[in-house]
C-alpha positions, 0 to 999 in steps of 0.5 A: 241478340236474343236469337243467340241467346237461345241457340246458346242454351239450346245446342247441348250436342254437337256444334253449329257454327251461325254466320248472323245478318250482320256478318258476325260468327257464332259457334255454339259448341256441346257433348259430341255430336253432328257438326254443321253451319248456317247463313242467316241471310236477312233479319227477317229469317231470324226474327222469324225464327224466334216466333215460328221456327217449325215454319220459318226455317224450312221457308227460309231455306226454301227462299233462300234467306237461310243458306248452308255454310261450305262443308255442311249438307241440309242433312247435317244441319237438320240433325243438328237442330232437330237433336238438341230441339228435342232435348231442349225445346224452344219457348216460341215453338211450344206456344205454337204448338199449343196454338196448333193443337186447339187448331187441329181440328179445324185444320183436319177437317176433311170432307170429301171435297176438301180431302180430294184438293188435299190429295191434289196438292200432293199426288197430282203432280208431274208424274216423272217427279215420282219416277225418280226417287221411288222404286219400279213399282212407285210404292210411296209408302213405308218399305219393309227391312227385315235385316236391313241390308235390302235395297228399296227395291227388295224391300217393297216387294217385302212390304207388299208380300208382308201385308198380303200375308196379314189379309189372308188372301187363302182362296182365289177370287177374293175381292179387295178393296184399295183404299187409297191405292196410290199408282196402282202397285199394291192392287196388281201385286194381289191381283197378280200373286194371289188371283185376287179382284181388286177396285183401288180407288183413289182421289188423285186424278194423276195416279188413276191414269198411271194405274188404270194404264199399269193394270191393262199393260200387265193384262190384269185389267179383268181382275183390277180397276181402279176408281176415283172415288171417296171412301165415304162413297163405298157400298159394295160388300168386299171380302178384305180391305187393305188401306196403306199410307192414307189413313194419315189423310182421314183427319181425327175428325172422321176416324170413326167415319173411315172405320164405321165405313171399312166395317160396312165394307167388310163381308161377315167373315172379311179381314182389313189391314190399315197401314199407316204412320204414327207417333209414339209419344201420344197425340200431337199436331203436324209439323206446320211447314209440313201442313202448309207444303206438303200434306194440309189436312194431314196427321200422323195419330197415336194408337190411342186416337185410333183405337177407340175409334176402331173399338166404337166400329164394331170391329176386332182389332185381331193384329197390330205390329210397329214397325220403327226404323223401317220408314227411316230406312225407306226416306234415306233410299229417297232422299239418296234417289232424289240427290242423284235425279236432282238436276232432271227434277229440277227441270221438271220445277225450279231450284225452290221446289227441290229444296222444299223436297229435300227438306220434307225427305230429310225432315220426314226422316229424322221424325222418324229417326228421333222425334217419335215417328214410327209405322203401325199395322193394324189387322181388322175382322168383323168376327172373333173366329175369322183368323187362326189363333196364332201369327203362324200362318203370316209367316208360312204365307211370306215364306211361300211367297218367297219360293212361289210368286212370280213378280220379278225378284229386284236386280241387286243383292238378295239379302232379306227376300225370305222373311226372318225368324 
């Protein structure tokens, strides 16, 4: 069997035990290492696997046709796989990779009517779902471990606090520009700890209703609104941007369009702080399951995609920080949420719909965990002088925030809500 052929050459760490179509066993034993097992249920799961496998195994989990064996979890086996994938590839899955590389840019293209049915393929749906695997606030982004002993809670909350600091939001009034501002909680934390006016806009329709709803019970209404709104459509000079989570939507096609746009947003002495996901180990293509289920037209670009783009805006590129492991951190909190709420998420959907989650949760972090996957910051100005020299006044701004602001300190330990040294 040709299938077993590669597995034979490929698991080099670990072991994993295979029961074939056919009801033969196989296990394939390396260095030491994870240990987990399959059911490849049909033929057509495993000839899929030998063409397509980025796609075919999470399709097959999802169907059915692929099923764990007693004593191993999802988790276990995907980091089996994903372990060896990297230390010894797949011929099929290369030549699908080079495939997917000359598509990208047509699979990335996202003009504003396209990027908003992207959006709603994602954020659009049952808002309960996202109730119960995210923290209070519902930040669907990259959390901040500063020791890494916080819970999710305390760790968004440092995550808001951290990128707050980098805007400088130093005079009350300042007016914010939410590019892409999710349900709302990173626009009313500004509003609410430093007397920020804040317009979050947003081309989900879902998260508009919730935030414009959390904006008038917090009485912050005055200072926050939120619009559905393309970024392409802003005009308005506003004193800071901030962008968390949404630049892996833009499409490389269009990185010069987002950044020519956050510049001519930007007052003359304005900051900009754009977080996003990245990869480590240059540019790529997305993982296609991931296109196909969970994000179409999304990409995670390396720094070295996004810095010419920046670097033709005319913008200074003042402050830039990765943050590694921080995502990883923040995917196993959802992954555990999402196992604990299973049986109520599955009312809201069907058994299919909870697998493809769960697979994207533990798929998202092993890339973050083993295949390169990290976080960038990267701090803007349309001036050379509009900041201090130095990195000194982020952190005299997250230790004030930690003795001053009044959002509710999380129930749990109180482990990092001061930053580190």
């Amino acid at each position: 069997m040709l299938f077993d052929r590669i597995l034979s050459r490929m698991i080099r760490r670990g072991t994993l035990t295979v029961r074939f179509p056919s009801g033969a066993t196989r296990i394939y034993r390396g260095a030491a290492g994870p240990v987990a097992g399959f059911n490849l249920r049909t033929t057509r799961a495993e000839r899929r696997l030998l063409t397509n496998p980025g796609l075919a195994f999470g399709e097959g989990y999802m169907d059915g046709e692929i099923a764990l064996l007693p004593g191993s979890s999802l988790f276990d086996v995907m980091d089996l796989l994903v372990i060896n994938w990297m230390e010894q590839g797949h011929a099929g899955e290369r030549i699908m990779e080079k495939v997917r590389w000359l598509r990208r840019h047509v699979d990335q293209l996202n003009p504003a009517g396209r990027a908003r049915r992207n959006v709603a393929h994602h954020y659009d749906l049952n808002g309960r779902l996202y109730a119960l695997f995210l923290d209070r606030d519902r930040q669907y982004s990259c959390a901040y471990f500063p020791t890494g002993n916080e819970t999710l809670e305390e760790a968004q909350l440092l995550k808001k606090r951290h990128i707050a600091a980098k805007l400088r939001l130093d005079t009350p009034g300042l007016h914010v520009l939410d590019i892409g501002c999710g349900w709302g909680g990173m626009a009313l934390h500004l509003a609410r700890e430093h007397g920020a006016r804040v317009t979050g806009i947003t081309l989900s329709t879902e998260q508009l209703e919730v935030a414009r709803g959390r904006a008038a019970e917090a009485g912050l209404a005055d200072r926050v609104s939120f619009e559905l709104m393309d970024y392409r459509d802003w005009k308005q000079p506003v004193d800071r941007v901030v962008s968390v989570g949404m630049f892996e939507h833009v499409g490389i096609d269009h990185y010069r369009s987002f950044f020519r746009t956050v510049r001519g947003a930007l007052k003359e002495d304005g900051v900009a702080l754009i977080h996003a996901i990245g990869r480590s180990d240059g540019p790529g293509s997305t993982n296609p399951w991931i296109a196909k289920y969970i994000f179409p037209g999304g990409y995670s670009p390396a720094l070295s995609e996004v810095l010419p783009a920046v670097e033709k805006s005319g913008l200074w590129a003042t402050d830039i920080e990765i943050l590694r492991l921080h995502y990883a951190q923040t995917l196993a909190h959802w992954r555990r949420r999402f196992a604990a709420n299973r049986d109520a998420i599955q009312s809201l959907y069907d058994e299919r719909f909870c697998r493809m989650f769960e697979f994207y949760l533990i798929g998202s972090e092993l890339a973050f965990r083993h295949m390169g996957h990290m976080n960038w910051q990267i701090q803007l100005a349309r001036r050379v002088d509009s900041l201090p020299l130095t990195r000194d006044y982020m952190r005299e701004a997250e230790l004030r925030a930690a003795t001053h602001q009044t959002e509710p300190v999380p129930q749990g330990s109180s482990a990092g809500l001061r930053p580190q040294g």
